[in-house]
Every structure is written in C-alpha cells, then in structure tokens.
MIKE-866159 format. One record per atom (N, C-alpha, C): atom name; x, y, z; residue number from 1. Coordinates in Angstrom, 1 decimal. Atoms other than C-alpha are relative to their C-alpha. Layout:
+------+--------+--------+--------+------+
! name !     xx !     yy !     zz ! resi !
+------+--------+--------+--------+------+
!   CA !      X !      Y !      Z !  NUM !
...
+------+--------+--------+--------+------+
***
This chain:
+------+--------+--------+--------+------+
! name !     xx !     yy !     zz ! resi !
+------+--------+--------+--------+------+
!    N !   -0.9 !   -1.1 !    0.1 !    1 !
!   CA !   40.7 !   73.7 !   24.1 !    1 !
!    C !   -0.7 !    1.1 !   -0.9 !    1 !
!    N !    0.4 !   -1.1 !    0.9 !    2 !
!   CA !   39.6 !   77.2 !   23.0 !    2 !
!    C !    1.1 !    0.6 !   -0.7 !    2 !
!    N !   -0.7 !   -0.8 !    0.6 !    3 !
!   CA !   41.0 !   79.1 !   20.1 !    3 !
!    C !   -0.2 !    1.6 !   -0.3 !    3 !
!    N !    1.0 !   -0.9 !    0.3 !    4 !
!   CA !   40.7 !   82.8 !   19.5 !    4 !
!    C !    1.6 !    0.9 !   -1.3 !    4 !
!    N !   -0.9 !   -0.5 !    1.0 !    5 !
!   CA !   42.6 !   85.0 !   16.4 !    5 !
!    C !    0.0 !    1.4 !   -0.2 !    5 !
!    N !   -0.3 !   -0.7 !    0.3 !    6 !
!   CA !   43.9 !   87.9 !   16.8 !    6 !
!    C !    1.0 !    1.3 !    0.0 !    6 !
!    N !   -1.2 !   -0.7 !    0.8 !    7 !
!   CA !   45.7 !   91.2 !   15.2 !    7 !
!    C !    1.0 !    0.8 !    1.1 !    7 !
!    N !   -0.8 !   -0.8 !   -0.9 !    8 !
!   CA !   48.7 !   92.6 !   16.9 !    8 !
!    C !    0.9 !    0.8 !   -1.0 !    8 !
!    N !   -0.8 !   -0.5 !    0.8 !    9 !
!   CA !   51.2 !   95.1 !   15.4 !    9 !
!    C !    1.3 !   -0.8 !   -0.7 !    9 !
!    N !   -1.4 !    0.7 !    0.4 !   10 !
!   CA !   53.6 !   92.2 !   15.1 !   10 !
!    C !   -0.6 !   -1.5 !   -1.1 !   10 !
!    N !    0.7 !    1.4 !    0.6 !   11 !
!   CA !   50.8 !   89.7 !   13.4 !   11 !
!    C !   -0.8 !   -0.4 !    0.2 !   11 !
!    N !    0.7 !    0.7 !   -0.6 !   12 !
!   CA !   48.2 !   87.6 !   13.5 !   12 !
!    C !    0.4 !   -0.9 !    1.7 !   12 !
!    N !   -0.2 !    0.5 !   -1.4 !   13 !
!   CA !   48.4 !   86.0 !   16.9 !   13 !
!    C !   -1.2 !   -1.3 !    0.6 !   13 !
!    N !    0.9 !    1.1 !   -0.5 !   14 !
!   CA !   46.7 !   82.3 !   18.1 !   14 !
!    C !    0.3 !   -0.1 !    1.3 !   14 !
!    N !    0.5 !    0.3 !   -0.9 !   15 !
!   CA !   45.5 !   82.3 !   21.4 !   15 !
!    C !   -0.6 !   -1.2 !    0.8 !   15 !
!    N !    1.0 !    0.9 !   -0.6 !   16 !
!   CA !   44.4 !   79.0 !   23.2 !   16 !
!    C !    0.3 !   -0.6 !    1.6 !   16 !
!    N !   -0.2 !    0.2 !   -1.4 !   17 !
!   CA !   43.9 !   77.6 !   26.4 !   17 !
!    C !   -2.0 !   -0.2 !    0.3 !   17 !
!    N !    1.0 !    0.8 !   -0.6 !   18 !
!   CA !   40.9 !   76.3 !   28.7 !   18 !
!    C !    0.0 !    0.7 !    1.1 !   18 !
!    N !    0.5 !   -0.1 !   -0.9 !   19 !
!   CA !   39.4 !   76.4 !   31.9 !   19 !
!    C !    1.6 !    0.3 !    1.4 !   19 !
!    N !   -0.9 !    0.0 !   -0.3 !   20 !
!   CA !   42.8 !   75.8 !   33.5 !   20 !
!    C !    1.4 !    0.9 !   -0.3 !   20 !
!    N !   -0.7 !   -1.1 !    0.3 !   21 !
!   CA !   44.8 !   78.6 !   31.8 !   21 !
!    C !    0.6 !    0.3 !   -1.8 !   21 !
!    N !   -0.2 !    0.0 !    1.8 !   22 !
!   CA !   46.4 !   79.4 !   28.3 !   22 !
!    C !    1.4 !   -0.6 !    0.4 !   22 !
!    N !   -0.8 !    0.9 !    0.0 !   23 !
!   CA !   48.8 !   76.8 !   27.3 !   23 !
!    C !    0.8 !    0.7 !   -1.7 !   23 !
!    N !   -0.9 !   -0.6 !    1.1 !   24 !
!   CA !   49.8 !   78.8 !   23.7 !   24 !
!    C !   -0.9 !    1.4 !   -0.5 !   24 !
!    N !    0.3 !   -0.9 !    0.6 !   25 !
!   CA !   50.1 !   82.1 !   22.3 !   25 !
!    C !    1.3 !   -0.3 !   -1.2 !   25 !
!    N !   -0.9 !    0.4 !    1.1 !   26 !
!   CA !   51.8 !   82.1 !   18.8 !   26 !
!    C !    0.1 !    1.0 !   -0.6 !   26 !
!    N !    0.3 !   -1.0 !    1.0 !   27 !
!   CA !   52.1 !   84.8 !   16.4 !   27 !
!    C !    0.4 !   -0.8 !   -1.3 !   27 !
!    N !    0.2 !    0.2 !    1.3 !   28 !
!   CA !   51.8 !   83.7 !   12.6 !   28 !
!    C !    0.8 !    1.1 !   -1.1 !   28 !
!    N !   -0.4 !   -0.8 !    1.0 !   29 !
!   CA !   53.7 !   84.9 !    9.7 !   29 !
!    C !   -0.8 !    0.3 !   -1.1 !   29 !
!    N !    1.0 !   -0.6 !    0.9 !   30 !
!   CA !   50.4 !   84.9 !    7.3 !   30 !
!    C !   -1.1 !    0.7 !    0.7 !   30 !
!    N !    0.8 !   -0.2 !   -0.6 !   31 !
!   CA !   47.9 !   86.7 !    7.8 !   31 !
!    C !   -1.6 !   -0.9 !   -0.1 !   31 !
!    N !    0.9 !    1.1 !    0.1 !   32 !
!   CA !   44.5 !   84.7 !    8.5 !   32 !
!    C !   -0.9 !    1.0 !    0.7 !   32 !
!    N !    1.3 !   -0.2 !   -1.0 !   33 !
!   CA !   40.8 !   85.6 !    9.7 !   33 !
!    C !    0.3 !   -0.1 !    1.6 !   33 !
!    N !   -0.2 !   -0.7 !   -1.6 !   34 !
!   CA !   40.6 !   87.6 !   12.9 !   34 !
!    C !   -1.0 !   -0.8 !    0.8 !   34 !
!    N !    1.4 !    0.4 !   -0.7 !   35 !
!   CA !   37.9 !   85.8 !   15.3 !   35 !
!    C !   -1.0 !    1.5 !    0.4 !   35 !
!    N !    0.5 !   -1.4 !   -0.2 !   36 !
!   CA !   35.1 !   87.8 !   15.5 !   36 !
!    C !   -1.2 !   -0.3 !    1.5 !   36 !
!    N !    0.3 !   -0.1 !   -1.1 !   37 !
!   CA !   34.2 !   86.4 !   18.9 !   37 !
!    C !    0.8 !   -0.5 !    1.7 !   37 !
!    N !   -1.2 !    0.8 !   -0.9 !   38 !
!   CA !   36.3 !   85.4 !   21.9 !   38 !
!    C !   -0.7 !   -0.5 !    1.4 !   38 !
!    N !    0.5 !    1.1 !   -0.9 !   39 !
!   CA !   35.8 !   82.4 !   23.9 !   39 !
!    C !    0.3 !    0.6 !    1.5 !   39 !
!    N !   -0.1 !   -0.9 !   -1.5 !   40 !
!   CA !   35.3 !   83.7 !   28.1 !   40 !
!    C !    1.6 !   -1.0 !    0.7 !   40 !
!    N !   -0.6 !    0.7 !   -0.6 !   41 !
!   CA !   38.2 !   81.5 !   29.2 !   41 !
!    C !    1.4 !    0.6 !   -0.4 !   41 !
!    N !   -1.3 !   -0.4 !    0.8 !   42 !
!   CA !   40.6 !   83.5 !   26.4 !   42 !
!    C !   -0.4 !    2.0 !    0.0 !   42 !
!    N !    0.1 !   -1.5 !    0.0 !   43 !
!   CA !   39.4 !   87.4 !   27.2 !   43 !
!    C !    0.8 !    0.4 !    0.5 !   43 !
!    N !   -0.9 !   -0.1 !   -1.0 !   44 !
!   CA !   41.6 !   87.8 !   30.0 !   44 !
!    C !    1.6 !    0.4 !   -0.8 !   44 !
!    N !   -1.3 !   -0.4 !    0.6 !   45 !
!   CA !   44.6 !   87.1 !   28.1 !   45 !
!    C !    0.0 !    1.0 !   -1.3 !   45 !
!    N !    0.3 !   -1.2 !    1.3 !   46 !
!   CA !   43.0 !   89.2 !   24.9 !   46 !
!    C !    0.2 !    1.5 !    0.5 !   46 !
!    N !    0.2 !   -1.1 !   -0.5 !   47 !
!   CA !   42.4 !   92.1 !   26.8 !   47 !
!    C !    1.7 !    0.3 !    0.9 !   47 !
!    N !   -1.4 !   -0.2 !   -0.8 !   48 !
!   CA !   45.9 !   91.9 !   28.8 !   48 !
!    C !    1.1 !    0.2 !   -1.5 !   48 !
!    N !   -1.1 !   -0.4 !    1.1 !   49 !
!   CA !   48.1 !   91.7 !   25.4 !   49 !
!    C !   -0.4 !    1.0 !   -0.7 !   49 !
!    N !    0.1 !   -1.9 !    0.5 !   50 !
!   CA !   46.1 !   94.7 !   24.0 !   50 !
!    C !    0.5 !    1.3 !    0.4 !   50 !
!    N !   -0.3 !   -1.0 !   -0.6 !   51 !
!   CA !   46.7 !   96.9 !   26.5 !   51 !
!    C !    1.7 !    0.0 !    0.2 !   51 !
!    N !   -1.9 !   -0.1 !   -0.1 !   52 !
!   CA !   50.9 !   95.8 !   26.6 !   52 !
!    C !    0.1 !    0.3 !   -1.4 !   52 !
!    N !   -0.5 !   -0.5 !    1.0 !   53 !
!   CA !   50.7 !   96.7 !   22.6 !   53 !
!    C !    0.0 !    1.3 !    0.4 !   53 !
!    N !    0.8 !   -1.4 !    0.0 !   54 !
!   CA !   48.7 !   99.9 !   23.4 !   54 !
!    C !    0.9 !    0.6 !    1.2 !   54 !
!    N !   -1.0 !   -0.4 !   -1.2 !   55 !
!   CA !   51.6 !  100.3 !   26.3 !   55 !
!    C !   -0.7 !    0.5 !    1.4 !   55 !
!    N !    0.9 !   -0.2 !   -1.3 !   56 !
!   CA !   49.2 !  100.4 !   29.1 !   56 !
!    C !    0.6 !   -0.7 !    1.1 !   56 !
!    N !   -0.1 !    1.6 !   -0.8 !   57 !
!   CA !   50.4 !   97.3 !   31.0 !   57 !
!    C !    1.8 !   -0.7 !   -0.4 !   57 !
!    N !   -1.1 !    0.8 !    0.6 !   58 !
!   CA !   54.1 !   95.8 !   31.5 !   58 !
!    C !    0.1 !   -1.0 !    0.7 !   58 !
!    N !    0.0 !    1.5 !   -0.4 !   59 !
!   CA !   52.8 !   92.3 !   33.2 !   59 !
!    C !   -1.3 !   -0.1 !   -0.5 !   59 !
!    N !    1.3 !    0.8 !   -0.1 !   60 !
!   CA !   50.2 !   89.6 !   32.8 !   60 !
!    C !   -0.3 !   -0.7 !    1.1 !   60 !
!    N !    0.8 !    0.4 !   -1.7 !   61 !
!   CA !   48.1 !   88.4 !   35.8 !   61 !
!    C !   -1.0 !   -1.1 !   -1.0 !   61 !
!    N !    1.0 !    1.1 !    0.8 !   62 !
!   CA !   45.6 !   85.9 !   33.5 !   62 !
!    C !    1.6 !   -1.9 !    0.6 !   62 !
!    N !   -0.7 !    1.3 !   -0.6 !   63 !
!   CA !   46.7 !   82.1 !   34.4 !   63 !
!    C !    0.6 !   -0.8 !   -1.1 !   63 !
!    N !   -0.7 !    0.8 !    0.5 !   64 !
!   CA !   49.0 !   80.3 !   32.8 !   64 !
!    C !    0.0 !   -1.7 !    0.0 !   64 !
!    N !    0.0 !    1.7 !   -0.1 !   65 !
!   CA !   49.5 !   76.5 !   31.6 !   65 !
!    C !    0.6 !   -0.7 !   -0.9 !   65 !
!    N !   -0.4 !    0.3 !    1.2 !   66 !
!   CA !   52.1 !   76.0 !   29.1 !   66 !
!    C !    0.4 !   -1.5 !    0.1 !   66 !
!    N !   -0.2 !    1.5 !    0.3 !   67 !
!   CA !   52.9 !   72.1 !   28.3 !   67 !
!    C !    1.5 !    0.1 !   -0.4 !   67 !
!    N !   -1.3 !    0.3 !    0.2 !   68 !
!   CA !   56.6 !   71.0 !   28.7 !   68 !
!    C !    0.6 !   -0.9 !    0.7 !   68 !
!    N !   -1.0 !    1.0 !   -1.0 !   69 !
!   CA !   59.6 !   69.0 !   30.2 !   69 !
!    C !    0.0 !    1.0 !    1.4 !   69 !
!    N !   -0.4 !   -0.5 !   -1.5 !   70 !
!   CA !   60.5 !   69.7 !   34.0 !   70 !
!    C !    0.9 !    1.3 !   -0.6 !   70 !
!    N !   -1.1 !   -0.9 !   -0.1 !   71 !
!   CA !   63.6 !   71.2 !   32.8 !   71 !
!    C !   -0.4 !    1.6 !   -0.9 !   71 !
!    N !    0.5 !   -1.3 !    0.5 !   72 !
!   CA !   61.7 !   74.0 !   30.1 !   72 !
!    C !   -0.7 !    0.6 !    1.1 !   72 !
!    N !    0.9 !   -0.8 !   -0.9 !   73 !
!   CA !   59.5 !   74.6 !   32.9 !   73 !
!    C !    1.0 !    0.6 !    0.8 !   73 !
!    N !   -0.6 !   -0.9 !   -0.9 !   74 !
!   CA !   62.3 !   75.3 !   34.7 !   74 !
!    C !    0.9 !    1.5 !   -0.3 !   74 !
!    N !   -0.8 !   -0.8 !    1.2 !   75 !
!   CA !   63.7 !   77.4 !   32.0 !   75 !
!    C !   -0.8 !    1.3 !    0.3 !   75 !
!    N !    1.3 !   -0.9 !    0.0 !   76 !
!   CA !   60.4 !   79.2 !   31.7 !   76 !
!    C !   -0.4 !    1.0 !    1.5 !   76 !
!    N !    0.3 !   -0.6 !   -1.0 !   77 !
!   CA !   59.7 !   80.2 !   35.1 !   77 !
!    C !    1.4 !    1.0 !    0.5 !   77 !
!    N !   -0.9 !   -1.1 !    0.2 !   78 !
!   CA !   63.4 !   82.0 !   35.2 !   78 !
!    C !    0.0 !    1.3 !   -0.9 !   78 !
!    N !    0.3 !   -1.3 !    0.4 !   79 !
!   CA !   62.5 !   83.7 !   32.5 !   79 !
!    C !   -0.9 !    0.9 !    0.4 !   79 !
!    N !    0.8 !   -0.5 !   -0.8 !   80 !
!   CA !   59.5 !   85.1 !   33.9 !   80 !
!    C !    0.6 !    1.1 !    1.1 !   80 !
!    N !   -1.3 !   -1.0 !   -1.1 !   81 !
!   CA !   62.0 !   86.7 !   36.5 !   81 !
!    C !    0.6 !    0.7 !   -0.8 !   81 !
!    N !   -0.5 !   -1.1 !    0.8 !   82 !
!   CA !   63.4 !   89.1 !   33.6 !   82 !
!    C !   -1.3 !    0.5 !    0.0 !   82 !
!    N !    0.5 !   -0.9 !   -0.1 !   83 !
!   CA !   61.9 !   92.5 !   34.4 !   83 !
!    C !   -0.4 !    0.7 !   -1.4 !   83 !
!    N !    0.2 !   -0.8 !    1.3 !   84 !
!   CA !   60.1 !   94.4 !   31.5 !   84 !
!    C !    0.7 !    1.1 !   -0.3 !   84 !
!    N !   -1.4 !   -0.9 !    0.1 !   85 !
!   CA !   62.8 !   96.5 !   29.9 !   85 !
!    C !    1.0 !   -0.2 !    0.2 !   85 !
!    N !   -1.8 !    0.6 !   -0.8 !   86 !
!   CA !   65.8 !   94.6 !   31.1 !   86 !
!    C !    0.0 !   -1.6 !   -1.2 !   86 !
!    N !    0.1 !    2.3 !    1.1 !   87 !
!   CA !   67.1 !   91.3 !   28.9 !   87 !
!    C !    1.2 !   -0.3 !    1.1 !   87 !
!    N !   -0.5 !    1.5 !   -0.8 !   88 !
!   CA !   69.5 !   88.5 !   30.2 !   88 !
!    C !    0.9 !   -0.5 !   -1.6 !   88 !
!    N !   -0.7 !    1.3 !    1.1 !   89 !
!   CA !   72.1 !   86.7 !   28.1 !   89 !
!    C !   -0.4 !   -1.7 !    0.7 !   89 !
!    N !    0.2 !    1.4 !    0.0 !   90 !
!   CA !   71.9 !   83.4 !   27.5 !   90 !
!    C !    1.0 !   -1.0 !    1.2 !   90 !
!    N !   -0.9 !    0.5 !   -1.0 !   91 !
!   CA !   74.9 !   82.6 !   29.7 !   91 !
!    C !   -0.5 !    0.5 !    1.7 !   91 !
!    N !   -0.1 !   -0.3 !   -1.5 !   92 !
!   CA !   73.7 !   85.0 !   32.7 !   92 !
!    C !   -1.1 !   -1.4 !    0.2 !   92 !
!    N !    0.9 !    0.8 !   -0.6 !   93 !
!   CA !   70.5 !   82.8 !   32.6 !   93 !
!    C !   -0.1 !   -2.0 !    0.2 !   93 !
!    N !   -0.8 !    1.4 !   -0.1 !   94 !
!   CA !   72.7 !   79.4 !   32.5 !   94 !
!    C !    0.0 !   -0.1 !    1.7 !   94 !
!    N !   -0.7 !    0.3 !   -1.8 !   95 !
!   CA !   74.1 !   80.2 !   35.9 !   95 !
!    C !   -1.1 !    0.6 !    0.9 !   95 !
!    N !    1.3 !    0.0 !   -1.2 !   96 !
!   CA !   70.9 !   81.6 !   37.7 !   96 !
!    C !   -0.7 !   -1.3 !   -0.1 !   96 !
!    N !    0.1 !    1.1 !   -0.1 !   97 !
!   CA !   70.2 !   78.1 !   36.7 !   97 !
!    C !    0.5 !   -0.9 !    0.8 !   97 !
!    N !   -0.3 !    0.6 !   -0.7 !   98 !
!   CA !   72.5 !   76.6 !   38.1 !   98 !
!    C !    1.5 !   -0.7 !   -0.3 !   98 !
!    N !   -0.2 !    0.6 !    1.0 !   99 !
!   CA !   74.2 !   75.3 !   34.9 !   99 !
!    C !    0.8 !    0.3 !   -1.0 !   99 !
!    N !   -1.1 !   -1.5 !    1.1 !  100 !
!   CA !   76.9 !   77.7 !   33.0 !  100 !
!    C !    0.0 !   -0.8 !   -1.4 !  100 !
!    N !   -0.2 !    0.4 !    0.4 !  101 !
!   CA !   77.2 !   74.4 !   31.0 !  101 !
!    C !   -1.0 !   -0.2 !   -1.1 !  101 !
!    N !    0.8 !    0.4 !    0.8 !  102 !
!   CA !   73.8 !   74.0 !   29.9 !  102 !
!    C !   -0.5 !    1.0 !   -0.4 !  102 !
!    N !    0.2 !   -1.6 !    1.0 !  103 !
!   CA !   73.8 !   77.5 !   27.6 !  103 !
!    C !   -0.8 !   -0.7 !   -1.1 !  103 !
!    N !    1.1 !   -0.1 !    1.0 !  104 !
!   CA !   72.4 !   75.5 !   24.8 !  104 !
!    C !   -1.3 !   -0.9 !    0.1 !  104 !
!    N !    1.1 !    0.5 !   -0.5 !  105 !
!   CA !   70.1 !   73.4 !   26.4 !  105 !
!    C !   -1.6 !    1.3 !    0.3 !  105 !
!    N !    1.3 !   -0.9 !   -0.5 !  106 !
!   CA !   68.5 !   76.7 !   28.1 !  106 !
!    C !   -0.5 !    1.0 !   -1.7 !  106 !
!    N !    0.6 !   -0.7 !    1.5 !  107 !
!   CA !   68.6 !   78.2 !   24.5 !  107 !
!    C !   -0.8 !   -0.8 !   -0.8 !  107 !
!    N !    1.0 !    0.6 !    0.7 !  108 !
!   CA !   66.7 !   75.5 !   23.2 !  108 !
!    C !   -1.3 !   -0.3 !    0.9 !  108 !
!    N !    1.1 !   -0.2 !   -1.2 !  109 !
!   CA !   64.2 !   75.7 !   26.2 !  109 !
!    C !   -0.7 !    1.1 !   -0.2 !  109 !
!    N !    0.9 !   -1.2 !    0.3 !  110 !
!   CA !   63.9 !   79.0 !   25.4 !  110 !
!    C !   -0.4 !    0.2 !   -1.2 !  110 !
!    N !    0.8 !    0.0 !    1.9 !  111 !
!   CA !   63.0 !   78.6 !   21.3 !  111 !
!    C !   -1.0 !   -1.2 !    0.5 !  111 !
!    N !    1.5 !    0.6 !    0.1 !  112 !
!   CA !   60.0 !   76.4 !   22.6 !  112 !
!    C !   -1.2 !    0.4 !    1.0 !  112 !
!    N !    0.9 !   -0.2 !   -1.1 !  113 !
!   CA !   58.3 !   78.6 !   24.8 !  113 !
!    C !   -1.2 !   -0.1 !   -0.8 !  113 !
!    N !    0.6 !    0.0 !    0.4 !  114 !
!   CA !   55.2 !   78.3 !   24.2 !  114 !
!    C !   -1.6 !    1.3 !    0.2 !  114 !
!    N !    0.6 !   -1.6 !   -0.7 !  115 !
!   CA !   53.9 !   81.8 !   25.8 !  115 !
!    C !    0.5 !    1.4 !   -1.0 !  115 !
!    N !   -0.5 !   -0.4 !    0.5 !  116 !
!   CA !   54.8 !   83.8 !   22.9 !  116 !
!    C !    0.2 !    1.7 !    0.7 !  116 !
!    N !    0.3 !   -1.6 !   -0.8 !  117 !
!   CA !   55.5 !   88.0 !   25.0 !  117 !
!    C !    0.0 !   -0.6 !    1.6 !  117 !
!    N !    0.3 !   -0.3 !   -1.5 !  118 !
!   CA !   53.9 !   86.6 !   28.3 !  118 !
!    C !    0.9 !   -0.7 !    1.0 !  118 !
!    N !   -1.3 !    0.8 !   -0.8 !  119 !
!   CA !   57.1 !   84.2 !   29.2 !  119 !
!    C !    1.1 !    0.7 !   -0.9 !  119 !
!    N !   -0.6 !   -0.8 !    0.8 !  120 !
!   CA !   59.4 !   86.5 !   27.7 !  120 !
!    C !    1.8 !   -0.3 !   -0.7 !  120 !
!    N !   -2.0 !    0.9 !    0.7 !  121 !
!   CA !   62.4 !   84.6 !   25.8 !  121 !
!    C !    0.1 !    1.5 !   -0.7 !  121 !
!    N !   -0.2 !   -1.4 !    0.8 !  122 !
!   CA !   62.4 !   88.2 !   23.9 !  122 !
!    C !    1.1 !    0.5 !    0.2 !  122 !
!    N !   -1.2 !   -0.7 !   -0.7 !  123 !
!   CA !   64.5 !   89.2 !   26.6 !  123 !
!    C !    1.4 !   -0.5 !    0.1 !  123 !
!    N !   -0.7 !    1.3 !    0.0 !  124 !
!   CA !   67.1 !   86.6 !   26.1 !  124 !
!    C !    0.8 !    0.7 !   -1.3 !  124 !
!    N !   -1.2 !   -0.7 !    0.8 !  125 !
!   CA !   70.5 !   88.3 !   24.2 !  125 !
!    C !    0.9 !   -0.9 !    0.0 !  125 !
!    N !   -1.8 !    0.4 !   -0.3 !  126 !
!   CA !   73.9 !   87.1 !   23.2 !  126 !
!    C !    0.3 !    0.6 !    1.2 !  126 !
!    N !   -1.0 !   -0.4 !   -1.2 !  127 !
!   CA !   76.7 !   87.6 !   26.1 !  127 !
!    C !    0.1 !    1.9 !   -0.8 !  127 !
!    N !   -1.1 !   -1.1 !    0.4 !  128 !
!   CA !   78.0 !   90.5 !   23.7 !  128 !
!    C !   -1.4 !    1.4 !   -0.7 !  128 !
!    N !    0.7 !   -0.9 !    0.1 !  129 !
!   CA !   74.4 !   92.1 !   23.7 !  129 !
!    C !   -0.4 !    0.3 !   -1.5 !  129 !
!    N !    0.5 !    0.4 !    1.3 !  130 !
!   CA !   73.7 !   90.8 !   19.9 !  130 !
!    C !   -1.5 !   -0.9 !    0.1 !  130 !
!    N !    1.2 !    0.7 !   -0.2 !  131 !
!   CA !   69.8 !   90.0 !   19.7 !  131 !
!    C !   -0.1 !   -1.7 !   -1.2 !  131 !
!    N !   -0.3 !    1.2 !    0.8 !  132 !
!   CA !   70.6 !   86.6 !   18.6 !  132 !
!    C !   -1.6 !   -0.7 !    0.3 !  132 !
!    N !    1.1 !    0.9 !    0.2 !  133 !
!   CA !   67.8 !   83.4 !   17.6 !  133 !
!    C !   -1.2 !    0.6 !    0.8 !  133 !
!    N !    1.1 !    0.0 !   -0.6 !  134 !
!   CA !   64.4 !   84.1 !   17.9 !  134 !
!    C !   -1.2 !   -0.5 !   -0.7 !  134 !
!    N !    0.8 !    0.8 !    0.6 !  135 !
!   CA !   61.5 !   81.9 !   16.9 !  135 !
!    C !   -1.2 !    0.9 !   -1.0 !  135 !
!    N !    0.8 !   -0.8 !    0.4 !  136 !
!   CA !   59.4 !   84.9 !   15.8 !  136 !
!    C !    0.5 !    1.1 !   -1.2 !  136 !
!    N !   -0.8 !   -0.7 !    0.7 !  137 !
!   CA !   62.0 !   86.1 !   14.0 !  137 !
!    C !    0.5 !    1.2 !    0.4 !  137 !
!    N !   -0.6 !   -1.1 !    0.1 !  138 !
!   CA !   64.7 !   89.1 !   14.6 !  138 !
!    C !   -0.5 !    1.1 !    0.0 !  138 !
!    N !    0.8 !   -1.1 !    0.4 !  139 !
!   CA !   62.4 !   91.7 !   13.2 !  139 !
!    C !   -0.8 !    0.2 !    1.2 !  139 !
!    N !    1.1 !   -0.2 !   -0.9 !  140 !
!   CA !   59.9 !   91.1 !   15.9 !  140 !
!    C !    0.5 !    0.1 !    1.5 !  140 !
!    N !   -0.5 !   -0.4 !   -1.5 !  141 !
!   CA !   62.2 !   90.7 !   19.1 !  141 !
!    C !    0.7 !    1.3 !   -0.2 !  141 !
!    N !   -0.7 !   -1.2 !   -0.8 !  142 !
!   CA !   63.8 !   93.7 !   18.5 !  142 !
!    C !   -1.4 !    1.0 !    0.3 !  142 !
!    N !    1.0 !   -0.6 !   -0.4 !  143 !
!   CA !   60.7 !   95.4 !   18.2 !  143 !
!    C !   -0.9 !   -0.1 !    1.5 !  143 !
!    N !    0.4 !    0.3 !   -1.3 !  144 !
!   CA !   59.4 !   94.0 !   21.5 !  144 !
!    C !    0.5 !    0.5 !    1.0 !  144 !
!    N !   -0.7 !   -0.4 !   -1.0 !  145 !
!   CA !   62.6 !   95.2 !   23.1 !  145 !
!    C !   -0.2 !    2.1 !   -0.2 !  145 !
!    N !   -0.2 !   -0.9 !    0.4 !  146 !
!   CA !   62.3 !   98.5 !   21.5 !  146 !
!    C !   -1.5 !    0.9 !    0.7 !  146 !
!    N !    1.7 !   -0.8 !   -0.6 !  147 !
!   CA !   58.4 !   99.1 !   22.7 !  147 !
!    C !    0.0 !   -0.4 !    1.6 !  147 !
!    N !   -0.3 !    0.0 !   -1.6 !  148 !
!   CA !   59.6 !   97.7 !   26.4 !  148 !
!    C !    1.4 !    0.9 !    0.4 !  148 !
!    N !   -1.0 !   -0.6 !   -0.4 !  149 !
!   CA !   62.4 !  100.3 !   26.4 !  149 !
!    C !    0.4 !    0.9 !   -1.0 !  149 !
!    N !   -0.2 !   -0.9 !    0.9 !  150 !
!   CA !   61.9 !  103.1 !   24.7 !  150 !
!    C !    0.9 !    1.4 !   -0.3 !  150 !
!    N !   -1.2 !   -0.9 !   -0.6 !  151 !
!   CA !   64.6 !  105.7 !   24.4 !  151 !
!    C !   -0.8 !    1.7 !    0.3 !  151 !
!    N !    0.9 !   -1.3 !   -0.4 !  152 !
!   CA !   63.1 !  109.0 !   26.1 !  152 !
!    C !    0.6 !    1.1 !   -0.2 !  152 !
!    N !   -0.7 !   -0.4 !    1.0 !  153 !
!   CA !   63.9 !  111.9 !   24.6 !  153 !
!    C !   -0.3 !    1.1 !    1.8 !  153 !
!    N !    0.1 !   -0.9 !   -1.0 !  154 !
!   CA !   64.8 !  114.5 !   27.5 !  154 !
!    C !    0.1 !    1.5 !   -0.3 !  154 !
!    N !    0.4 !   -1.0 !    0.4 !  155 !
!   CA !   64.2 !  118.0 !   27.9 !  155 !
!    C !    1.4 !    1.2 !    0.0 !  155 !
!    N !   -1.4 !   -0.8 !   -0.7 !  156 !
!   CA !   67.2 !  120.6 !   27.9 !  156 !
!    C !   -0.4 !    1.1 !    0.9 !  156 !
!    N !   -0.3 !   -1.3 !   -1.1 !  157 !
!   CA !   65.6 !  123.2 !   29.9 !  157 !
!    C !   -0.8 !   -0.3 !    1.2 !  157 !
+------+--------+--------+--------+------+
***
C-alpha cells in the first residue's frame, strides 16, 4: 500500500491505495509533513483533487477500491449518484435504497466512507436541509458545499 501527504485548503490530506485503486483518502486535523514525492499509482488521484480545489474538475475518473461491508458498498455507490452541487437527505437516500427504515444504518455507512470528497457523503443533509454529522467536521462540509455551489452573483444590465 502506497501513501502520499498532501495540502488541501481544508488540511493535510492521506492518500493511499495500490495497483488496484485507492482504498483511503482522509483529511487530518494536524498539520504533518507534506510528501515531497508521489508514488505513480497515487498521481492520478493527486492531480484529480487539485484541480476540484482549484475548481477545474467536478468528477473523478482515477479507480477506486474502498474496503467495506456489502451493505456500505451499497451505501457508497448511491452516493456516488449525488450530482456535484446537489445534496440528498438522509431520508431521500434511505428510500433510493430501498429502505426508509434504515436512515441510521445509511448514516452510519455514510460516516465511514472511506473516500473522503471522491464518494461524496458531503452531500448528505438533514430532511430539513440542516448540514448535520460529518466526520470531517461541519466546518469543512459546508465549505465543500459552498465551493460545489457557489452563489453567482448576476449582472443587472
């Protein structure tokens, strides 16, 4: 497993993954040594989350391989289906499930993603459109939502 370390506007950021695809992206609440080389198996995804800070880019194409149960995976790949700039309550993404019932099941599916941005639990709101629980903390999903949907300021004439 390769690791690589580095700075985003929201934090340090751990990178790892193999030949097979990246299995975690994390962001860190200290700050720690940046790597000052990156392993060829982790550029893909370095180079793809630079360009979504730098607002270049609102998908990733690099391969995936996060480690979970059936049922997160199944969690995970729904979210994936929330469009950049659009969120989801916790309830709508119960019943695209399948599952209205299992609200806190998918909410605890969705606090172990382990794709921190590129499986996007970010997008994932109360019903009542309150940016509730987020593993990265509050501060950083709104900011996420805020740089995927920015309010444009229009022209009057």
């Amino acid at each position: 497993m390769k690791t690589v370390i580095i700075n985003t506007p929201l934090g340090c950021t751990e990178i790892q993954g193999d030949e097979n695809g990246i299995s975690k992206i994390h962001v860190m609440n200290e700050d720690i040594e940046i790597s000052t080389k990156i392993p060829k198996e982790l550029k893909e995804a370095v180079l793809q989350l630079k360009e979504y800070f730098e607002g270049k880019s609102t998908e990733f194409s690099f391969k995936i391989n996060p480690a979970g149960t059936d049922f997160q995976q199944k969690v995970w790949q729904e979210l994936l289906k929330i469009p950049f700039g659009k969120t989801c309550s916790y309830l709508e993404l119960s019943k695209k499930l399948g599952d209205v019932k299992a609200i806190r099941a998918v909410a605890s599916a969705n606090g172990k993603n382990p794709l921190w941005i590129v499986i996007p639990c970010h997008r994932v709101i109360g019903s009542d459109g309150s940016l509730t629980g987020y593993a990265g903390g509050l501060w950083r999903k709104k900011w996420l939502l805020e740089h995927e949907n920015p309010v444009k300021q229009e022209s009057l004439f």
